[in-house]
VEXFILUM-592749 format. One record per residue (C-alpha): residue number from 1; z, y, x negated; residue in three letters. Coordinates in pm, 1 decimal. Example, Ala and Ser with C-alpha at 12.3 -4.5 7.8 and 13.67 -1.06 7.14 Angstrom:
2
@i->1, z->780.0, y->-450.0, x->-1230.0, aa->ala
@i->2, z->714.0, y->-106.0, x->-1367.0, aa->ser
//
This chain:
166
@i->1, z->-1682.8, y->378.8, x->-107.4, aa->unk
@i->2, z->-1993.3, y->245.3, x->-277.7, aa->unk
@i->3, z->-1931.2, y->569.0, x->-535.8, aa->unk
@i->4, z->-1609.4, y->449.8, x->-618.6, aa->unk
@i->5, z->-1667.4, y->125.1, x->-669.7, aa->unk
@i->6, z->-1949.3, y->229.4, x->-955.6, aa->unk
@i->7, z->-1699.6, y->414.6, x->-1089.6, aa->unk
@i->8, z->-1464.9, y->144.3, x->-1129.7, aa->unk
@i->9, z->-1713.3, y->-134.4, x->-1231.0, aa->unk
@i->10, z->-1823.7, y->162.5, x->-1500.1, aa->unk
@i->11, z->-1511.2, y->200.0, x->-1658.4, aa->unk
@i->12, z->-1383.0, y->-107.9, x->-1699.5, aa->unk
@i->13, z->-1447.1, y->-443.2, x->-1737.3, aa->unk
@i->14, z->-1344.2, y->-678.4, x->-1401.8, aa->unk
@i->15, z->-1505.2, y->-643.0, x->-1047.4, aa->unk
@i->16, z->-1447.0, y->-328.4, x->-812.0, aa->unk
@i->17, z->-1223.5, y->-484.5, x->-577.9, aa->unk
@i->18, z->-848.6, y->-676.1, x->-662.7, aa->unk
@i->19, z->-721.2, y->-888.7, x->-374.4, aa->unk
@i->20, z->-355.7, y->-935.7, x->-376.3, aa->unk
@i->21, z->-155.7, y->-1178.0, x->-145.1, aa->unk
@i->22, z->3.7, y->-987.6, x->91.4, aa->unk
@i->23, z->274.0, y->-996.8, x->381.7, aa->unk
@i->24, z->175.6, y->-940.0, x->733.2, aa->unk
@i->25, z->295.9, y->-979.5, x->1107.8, aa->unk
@i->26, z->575.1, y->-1237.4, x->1096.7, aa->unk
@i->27, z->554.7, y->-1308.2, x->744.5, aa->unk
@i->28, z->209.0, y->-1473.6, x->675.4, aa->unk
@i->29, z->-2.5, y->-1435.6, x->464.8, aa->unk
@i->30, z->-322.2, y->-1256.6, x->430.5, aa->unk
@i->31, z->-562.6, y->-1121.2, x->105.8, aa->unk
@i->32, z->-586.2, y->-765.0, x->120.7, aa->unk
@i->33, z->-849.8, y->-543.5, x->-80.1, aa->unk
@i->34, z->-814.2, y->-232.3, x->-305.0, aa->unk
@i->35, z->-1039.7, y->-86.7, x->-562.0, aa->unk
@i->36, z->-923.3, y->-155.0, x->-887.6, aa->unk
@i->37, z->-707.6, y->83.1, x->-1004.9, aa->unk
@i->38, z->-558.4, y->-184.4, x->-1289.4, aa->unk
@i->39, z->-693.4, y->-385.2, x->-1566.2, aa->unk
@i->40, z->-765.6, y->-711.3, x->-1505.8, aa->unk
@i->41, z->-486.2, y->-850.0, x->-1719.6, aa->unk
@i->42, z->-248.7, y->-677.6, x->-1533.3, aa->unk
@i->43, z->51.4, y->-927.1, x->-1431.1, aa->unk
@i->44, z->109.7, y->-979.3, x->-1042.1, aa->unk
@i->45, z->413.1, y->-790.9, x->-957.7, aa->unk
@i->46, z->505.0, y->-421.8, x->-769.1, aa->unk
@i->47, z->403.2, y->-173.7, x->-1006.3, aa->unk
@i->48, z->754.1, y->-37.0, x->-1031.9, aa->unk
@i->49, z->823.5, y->-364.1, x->-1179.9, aa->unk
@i->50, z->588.6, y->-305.8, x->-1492.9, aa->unk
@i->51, z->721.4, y->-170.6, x->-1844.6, aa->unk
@i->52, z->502.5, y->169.6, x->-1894.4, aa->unk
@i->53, z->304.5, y->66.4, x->-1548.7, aa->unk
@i->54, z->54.2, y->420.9, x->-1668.4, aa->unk
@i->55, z->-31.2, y->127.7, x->-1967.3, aa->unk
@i->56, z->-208.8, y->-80.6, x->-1737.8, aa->unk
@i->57, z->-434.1, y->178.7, x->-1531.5, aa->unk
@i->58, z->-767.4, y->196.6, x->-1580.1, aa->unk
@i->59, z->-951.2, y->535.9, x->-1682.6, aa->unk
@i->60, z->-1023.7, y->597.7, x->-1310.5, aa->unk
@i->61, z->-683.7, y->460.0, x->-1209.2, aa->unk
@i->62, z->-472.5, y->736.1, x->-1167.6, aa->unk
@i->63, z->-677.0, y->923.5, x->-995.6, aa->unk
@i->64, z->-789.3, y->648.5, x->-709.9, aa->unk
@i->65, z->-410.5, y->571.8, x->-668.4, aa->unk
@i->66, z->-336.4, y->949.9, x->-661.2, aa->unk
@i->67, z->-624.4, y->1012.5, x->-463.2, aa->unk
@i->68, z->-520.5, y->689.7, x->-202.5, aa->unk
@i->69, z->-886.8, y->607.2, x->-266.1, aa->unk
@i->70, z->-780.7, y->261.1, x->-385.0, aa->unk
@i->71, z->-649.1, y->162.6, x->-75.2, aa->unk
@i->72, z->-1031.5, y->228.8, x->149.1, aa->unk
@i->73, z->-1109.5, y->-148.5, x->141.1, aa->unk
@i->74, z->-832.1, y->-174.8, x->320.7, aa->unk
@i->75, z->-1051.5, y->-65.2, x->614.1, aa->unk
@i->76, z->-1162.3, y->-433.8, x->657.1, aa->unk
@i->77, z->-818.4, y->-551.6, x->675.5, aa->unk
@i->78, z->-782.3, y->-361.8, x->993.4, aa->unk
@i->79, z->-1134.2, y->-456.5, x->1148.0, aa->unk
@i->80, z->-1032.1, y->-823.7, x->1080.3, aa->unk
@i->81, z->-639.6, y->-769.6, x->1256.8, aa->unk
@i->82, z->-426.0, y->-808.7, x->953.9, aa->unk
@i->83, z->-370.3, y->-455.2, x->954.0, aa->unk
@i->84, z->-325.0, y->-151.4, x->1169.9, aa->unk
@i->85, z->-361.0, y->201.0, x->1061.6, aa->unk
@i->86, z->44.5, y->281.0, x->1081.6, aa->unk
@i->87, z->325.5, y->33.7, x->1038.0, aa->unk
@i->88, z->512.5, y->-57.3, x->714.9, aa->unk
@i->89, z->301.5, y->-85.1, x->399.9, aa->unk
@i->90, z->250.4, y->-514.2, x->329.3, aa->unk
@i->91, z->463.7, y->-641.5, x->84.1, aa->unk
@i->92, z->321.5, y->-829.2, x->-219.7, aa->unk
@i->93, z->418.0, y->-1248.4, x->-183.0, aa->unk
@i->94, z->674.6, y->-1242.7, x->-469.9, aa->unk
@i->95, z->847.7, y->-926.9, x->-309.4, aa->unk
@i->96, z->1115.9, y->-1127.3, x->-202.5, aa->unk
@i->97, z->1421.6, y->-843.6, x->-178.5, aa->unk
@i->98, z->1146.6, y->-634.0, x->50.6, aa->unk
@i->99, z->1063.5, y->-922.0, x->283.4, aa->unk
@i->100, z->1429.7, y->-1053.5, x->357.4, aa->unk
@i->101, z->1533.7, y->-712.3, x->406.1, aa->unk
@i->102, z->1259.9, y->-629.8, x->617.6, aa->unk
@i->103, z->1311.1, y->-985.7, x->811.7, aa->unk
@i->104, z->1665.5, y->-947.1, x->867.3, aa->unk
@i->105, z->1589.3, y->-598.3, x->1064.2, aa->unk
@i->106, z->1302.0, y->-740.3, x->1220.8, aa->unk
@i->107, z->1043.9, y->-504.0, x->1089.6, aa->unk
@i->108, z->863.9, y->-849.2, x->1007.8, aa->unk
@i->109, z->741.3, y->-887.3, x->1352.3, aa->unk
@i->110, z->514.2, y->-571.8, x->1283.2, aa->unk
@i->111, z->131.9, y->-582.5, x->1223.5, aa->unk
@i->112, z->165.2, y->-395.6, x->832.0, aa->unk
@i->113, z->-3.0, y->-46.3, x->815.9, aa->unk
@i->114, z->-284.9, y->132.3, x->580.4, aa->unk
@i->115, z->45.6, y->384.4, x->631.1, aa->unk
@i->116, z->377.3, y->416.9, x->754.0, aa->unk
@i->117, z->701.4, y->601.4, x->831.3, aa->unk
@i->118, z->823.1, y->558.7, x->475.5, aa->unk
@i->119, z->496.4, y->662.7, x->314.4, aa->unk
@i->120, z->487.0, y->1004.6, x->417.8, aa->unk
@i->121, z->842.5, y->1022.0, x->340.5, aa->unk
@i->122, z->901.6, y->909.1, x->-15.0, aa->unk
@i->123, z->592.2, y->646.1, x->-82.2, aa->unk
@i->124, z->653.4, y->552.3, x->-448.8, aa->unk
@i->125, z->999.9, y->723.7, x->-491.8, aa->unk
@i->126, z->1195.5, y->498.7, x->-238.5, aa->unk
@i->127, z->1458.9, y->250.5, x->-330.3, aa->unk
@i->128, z->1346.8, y->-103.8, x->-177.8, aa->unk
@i->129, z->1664.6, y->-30.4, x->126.3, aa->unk
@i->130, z->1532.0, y->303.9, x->158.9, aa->unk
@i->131, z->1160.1, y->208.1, x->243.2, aa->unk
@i->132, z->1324.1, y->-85.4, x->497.6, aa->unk
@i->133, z->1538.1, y->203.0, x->625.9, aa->unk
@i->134, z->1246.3, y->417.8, x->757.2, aa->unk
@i->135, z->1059.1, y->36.7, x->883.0, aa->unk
@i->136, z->1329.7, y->0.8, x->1051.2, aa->unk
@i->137, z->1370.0, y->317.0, x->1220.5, aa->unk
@i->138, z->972.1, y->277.3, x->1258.1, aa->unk
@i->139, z->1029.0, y->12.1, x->1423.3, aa->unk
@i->140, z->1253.5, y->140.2, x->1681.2, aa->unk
@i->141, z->1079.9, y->478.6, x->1782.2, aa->unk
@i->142, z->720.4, y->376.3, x->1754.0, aa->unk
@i->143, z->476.1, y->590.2, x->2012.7, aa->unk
@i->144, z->177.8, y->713.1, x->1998.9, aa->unk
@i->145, z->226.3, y->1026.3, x->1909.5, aa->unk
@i->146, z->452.7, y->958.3, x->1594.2, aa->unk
@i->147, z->170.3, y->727.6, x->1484.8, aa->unk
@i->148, z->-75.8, y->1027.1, x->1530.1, aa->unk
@i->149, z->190.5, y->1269.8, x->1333.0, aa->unk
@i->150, z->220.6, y->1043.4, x->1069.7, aa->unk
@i->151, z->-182.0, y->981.9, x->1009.2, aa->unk
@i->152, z->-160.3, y->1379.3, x->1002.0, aa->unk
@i->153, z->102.3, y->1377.2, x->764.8, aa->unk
@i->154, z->-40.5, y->1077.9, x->498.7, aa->unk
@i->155, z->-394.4, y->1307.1, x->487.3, aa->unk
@i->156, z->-208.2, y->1597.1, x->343.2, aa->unk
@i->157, z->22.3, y->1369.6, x->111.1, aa->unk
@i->158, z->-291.7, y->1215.7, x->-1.2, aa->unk
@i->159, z->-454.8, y->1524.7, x->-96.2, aa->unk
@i->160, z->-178.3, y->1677.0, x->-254.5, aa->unk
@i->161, z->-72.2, y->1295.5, x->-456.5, aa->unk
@i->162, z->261.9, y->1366.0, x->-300.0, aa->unk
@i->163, z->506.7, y->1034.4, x->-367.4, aa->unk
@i->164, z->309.2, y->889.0, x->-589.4, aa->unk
@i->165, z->448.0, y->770.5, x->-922.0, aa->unk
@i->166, z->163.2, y->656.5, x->-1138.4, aa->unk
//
């Protein structure tokens, strides 16, 4: 991690880290790290939600959000309690379709995951219903050993920059 953040502090102006305001377990709020994969000018919305979003990466960008590298600092998140290593990704504050949708099913009620069900099965390419869909069903058949399969599953997607979009 220290590697990475060099690399970001190298190649572009703005410290290593970027905490956003996130979503968590009944819809509070927490700050939640990832390297910098942005500039620093970068407005505060989903990156889906940016004209030309491949504009606004750094040089190292791609390849830490590619790479899922960005999200390591996440890693606190989880020692603190915000987060757990599987449950549905945390929405960003001003998500606002994401978290009703999410509320109304319930999938609110869940400690939000460094992974998830919808991750490993669409990540960037899922419609908004579509990543609620597979909380959702998350939500109903979590065990053990799906959280296991998908951990499995995210390691390969992550290696391979499978469902990632920019």
């Amino acid at each position: 991690m220290v590697f990475i953040a060099i690399a970001v502090r190298l190649t572009s102006p703005g410290p290593a880290l970027y905490w956003s305001d996130r979503v968590g377990k009944d819809n509070t709020i927490f700050k939640m790290p990832k390297f910098r994969s942005m500039r620093i000018d970068t407005p505060a919305v989903a990156t889906h939600l940016l004209d030309k979003p491949e504009a606004w990466l750094t040089p190292i960008g791609s390849f830490i959000r590619k790479t899922s590298l960005d999200e390591l600092p996440q890693l606190w998140c989880i020692l603190k309690g915000d987060m757990s290593f599987v449950g549905p990704r945390p929405a960003l504050f001003n998500q606002h379709d994401l978290i009703e949708l999410r509320t109304a099913q319930g999938v609110h009620k869940l400690v939000p995951g460094l992974t998830g069900w919808a991750q490993i099965n669409g990540r960037d390419e899922l419609s908004i219903p579509d990543k609620v869909n597979f909380d959702t069903t998350y939500l109903n058949t979590r065990s053990l050993a799906l959280d296991i399969q998908i951990i499995w599953r995210t390691f390969h997607h992550a290696i391979q920059s499978k469902g990632v979009s920019h």
